[in-house]
C-alpha positions in Angstrom: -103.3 -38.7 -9.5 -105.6 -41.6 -9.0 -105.8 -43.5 -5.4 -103.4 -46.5 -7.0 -100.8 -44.0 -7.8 -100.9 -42.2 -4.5 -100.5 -45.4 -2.6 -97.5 -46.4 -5.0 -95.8 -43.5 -4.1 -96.6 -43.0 -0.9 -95.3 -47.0 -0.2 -91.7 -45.9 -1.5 -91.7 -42.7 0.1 -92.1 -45.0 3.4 -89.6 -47.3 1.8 -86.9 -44.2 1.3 -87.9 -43.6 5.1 -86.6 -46.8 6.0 -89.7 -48.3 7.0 -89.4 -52.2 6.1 -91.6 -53.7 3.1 -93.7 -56.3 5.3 -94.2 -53.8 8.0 -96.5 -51.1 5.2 -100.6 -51.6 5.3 -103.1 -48.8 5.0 -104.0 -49.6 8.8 -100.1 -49.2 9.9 -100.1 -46.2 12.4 -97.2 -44.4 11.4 -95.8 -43.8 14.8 -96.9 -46.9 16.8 -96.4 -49.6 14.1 -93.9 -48.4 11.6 -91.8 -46.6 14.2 -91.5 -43.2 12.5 -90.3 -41.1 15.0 -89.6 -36.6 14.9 -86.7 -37.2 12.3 -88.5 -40.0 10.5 -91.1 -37.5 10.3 -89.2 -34.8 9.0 -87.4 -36.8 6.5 -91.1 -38.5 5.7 -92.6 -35.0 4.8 -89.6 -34.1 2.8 -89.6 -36.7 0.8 -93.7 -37.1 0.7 -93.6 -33.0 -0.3 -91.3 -33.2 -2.9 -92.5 -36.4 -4.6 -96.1 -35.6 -5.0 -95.4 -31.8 -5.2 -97.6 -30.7 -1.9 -96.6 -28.2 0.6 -97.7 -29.6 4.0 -98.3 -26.7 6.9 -97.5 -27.3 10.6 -101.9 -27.2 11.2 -102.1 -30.2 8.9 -99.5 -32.4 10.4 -102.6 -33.9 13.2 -104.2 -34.9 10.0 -101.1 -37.7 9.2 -101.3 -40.5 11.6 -101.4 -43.3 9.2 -100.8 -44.5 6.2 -104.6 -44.2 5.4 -105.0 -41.0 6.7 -101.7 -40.1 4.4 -103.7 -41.3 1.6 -106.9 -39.6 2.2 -104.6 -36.3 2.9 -102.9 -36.9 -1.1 -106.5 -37.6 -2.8 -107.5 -34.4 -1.5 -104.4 -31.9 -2.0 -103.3 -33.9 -5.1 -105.7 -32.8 -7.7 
């Protein structure tokens, strides 16, 4: 999947989340700007697992602070 295609996806899996359109930037911190908080979170990996077909493990959770470090995460488990 190329980097285009990740963000696409990864912009409505934010969306599903109920994080608001204007709010989404690769620099967003997903905690401190777009608000996601434990459930968010949950509900953020469900929906992030299932629609690029990753399994995400409690070590690799650190690794997903924001939306560009979500990114960066995809490119490199979605081959």
């Amino acid at each position: 999947m190329n980097a285009k295609a990740i963000r696409r996806n990864l912009y409505k899996v934010l969306r599903k989340t109920g994080v608001p359109k204007n709010r989404i930037s690769e620099e967003a911190s997903l905690r401190d700007e777009l608000f996601v908080d434990e459930l968010d979170m949950n509900c953020f990996l469900f929906y992030l697992e299932t629609r690029f077909d990753v399994a995400i493990q409690n070590e690799e959770l650190p690794q997903l602070t924001s939306v560009k470090s979500t990114i960066d995460y995809l490119q490199k488990h979605c081959a």
